[in-house]
Residue, then its C-alpha position, 0 to 999 in steps of 0.5 A: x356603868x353597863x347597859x340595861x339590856x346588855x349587849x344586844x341593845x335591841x329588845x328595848x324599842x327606840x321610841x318608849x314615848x310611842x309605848x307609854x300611855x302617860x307620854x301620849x297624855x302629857x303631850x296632849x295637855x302640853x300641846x293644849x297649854x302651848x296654845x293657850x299661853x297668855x301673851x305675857x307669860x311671866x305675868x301670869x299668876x299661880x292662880x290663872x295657871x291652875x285655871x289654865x291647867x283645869x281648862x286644858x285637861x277639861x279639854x283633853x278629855x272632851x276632844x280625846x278618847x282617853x278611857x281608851x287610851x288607859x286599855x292600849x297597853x297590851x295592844x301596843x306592846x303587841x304592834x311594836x313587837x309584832x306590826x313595826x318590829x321595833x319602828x314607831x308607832x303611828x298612834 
């Protein structure tokens, strides 16, 4: 096995999760079903989480700006380049 980048691991940021737009998302609805897990969560059946799952990405996208979010890409790139040089990003 070798590294991707080689040697210098440093051209590859440390906190790819800052850069790629589906982490942010997925943590969203993933924050939004922690707080709406049932109290018996092994009762739960396939049909009350889908019903679950449709309410939090209902919810996603009332309280986030997501259409931005699918544009930040570039912008990201170039502040973790440029702006924290490879530290995360505060986003």
């Amino acid at each position: 096995m070798r590294a991707f980048h080689g040697e210098d691991a440093s051209v590859q940021p440390g906190h790819s999760g800052d850069l790629w737009l589906h982490e942010t998302a997925v943590s969203w609805v993933r924050h939004r079903l922690r707080l709406t897990l049932p109290q018996e969560p092994w009762r739960e059946t396939e049909n009350g989480f889908e019903a679950r799952l449709k309410a939090a990405a209902a919810w996603v996208n009332d309280n986030h700006d997501v259409d931005s979010l699918c544009r930040e890409m570039p912008q990201r790139m170039n502040d973790l380049v440029h702006v924290t040089k490879g530290a995360r990003l505060d986003k």
